[in-house]
VMD Tcl script that draws the C-alpha trace (Angstrom):
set ca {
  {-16.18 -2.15 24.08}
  {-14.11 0.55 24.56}
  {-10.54 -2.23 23.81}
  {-12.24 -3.03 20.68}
  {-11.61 0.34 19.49}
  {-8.48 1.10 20.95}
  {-6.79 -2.24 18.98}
  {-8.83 -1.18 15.62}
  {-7.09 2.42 16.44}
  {-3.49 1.08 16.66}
  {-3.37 -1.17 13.81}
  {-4.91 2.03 11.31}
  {-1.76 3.53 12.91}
  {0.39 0.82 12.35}
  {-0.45 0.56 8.79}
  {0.01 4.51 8.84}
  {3.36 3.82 9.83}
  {4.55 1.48 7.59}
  {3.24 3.29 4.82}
  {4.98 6.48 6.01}
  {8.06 4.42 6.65}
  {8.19 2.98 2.96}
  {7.84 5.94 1.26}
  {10.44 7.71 3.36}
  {12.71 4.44 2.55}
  {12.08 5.11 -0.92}
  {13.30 8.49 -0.67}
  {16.17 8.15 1.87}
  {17.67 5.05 -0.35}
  {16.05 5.93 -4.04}
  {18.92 3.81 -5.92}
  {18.28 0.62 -4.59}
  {14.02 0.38 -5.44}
  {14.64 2.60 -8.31}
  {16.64 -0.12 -9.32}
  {13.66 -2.73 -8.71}
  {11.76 -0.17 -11.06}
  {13.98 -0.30 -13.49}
  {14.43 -3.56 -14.15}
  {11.10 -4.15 -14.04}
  {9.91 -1.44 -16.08}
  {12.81 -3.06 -18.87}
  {11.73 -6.40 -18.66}
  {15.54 -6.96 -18.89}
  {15.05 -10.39 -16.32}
  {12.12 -12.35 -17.82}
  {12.59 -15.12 -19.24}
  {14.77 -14.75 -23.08}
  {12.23 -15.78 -24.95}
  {9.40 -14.04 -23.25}
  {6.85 -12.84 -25.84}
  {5.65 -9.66 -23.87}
  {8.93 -7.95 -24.24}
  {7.25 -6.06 -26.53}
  {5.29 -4.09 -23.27}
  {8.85 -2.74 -22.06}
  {9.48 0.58 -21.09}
  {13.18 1.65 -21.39}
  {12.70 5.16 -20.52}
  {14.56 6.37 -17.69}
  {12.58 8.94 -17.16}
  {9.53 7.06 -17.47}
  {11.00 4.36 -15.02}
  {11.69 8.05 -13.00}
  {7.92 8.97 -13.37}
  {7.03 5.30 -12.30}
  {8.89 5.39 -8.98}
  {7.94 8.75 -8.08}
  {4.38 7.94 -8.83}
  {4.47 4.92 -6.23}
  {6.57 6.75 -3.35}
  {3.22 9.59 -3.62}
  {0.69 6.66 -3.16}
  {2.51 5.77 -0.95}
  {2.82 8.91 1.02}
  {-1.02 10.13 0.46}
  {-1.57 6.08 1.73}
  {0.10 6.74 5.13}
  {-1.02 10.06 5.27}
  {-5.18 9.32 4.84}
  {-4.30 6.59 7.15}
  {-2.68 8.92 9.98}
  {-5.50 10.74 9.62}
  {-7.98 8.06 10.20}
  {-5.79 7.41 13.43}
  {-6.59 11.05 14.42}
  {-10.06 10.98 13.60}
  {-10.50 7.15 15.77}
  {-8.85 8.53 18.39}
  {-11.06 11.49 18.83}
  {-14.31 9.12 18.47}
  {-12.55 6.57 20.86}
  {-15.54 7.63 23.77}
  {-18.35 8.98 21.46}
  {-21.38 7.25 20.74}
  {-21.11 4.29 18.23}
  {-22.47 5.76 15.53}
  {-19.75 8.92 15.26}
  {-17.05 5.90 15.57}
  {-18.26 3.98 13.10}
  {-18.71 7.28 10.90}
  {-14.85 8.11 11.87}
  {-13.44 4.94 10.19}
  {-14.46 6.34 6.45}
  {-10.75 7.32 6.41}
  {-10.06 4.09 7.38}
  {-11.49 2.74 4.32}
  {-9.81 5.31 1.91}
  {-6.40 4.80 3.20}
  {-6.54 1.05 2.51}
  {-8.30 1.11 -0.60}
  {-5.65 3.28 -1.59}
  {-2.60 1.11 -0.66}
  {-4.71 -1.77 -1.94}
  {-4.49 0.02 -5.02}
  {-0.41 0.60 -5.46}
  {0.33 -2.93 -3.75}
  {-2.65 -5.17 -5.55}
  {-2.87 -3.56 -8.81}
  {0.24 -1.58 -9.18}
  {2.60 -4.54 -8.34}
  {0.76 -7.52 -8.53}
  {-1.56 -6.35 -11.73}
  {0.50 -4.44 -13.89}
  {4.18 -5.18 -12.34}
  {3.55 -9.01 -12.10}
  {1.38 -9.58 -15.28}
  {1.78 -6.59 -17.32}
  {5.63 -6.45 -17.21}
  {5.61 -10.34 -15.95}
  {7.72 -9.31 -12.91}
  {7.25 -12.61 -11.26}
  {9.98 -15.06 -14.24}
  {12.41 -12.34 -12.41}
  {14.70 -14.18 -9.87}
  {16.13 -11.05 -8.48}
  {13.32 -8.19 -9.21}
  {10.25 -10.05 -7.82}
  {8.32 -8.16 -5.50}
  {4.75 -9.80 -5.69}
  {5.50 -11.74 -2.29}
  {5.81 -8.34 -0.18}
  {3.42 -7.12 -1.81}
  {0.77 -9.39 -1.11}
  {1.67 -9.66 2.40}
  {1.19 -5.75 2.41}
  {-2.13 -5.91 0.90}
  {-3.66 -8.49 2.66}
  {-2.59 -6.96 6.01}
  {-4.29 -3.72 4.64}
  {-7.04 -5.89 3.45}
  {-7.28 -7.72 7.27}
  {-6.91 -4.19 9.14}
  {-9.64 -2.48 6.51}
  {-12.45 -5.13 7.02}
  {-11.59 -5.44 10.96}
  {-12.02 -1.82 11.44}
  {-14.51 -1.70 9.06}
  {-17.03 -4.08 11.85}
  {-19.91 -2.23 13.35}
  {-19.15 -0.73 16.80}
  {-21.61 -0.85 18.86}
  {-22.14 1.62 22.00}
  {-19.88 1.57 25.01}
  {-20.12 0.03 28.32}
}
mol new
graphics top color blue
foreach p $ca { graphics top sphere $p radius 0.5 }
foreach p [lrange $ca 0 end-1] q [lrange $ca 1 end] { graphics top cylinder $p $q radius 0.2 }
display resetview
């Protein structure tokens, strides 16, 4: 069903999009999730008598490194994923099996932002620097709602499409 397609199309583009959008954010305002980095990165709002202080990194340029290193994920994210877009769209009326072989972008462009959002901020920022005792530099709920919407879009997409009307 030629719909089918067109939906799994737009939401690869959508997630394009916001990927795009957030690492342009980061860019156009760097101060204020450079600051989220920071503090992070410091450990300087856990809780006082946190034990895992120990893991902090107080470097600014390290905590420079960090945030550069997540805008480029998420940059190559939105990227792959505009790509896929490109590559759905031009499979939108071909037989099944060269839009099913299209979406392989799909699949690369969400493992990837799985990848910063899951295990970069929910892994390593939330456990590893214990990012969630922070009151004001918690990011582990936007995260998760951007992984599991790249996470709902990957394994929709990822379906078996059968031929066309």
């Amino acid at each position: 069903m030629l719909a089918i397609r067109l939906v799994k199309t737009a939401m690869v583009a959508s997630t394009a999009l916001f990927a795009l959008l957030v690492a342009y954010n980061n860019v156009a305002d760097y101060n204020t999730n450079y600051q989220f980095v920071r503090h992070t990165l410091s450990m300087d709002t856990v809780f006082p008598d946190n034990a895992l202080r120990g893991r902090a990194i107080t470097s600014p340029t390290l905590w420079a490194l960090a945030y550069w290193a997540i805008i480029l994920t998420e940059a190559v994210t939105g990227l792959v994923l505009a790509f896929a877009t490109v590559r759905l769209i031009g499979a939108w009326r071909s037989p099944a099996v060269a839009f099913n072989a299209a979406k392989q972008y799909v699949v690369i462009g969400v493992g990837l932002g799985f990848l910063l959002w899951f295990t970069g901020f929910m892994v390593i920022g939330g456990e590893w620097f214990q990012m969630w005792q922070s009151r004001t530099w918690n990011g582990q709920q936007a995260a998760f709602r951007f992984y599991l919407t790249l996470l709902a879009v990957g394994i929709f997409v990822s379906l078996k499409d059968g031929e066309l009307d």
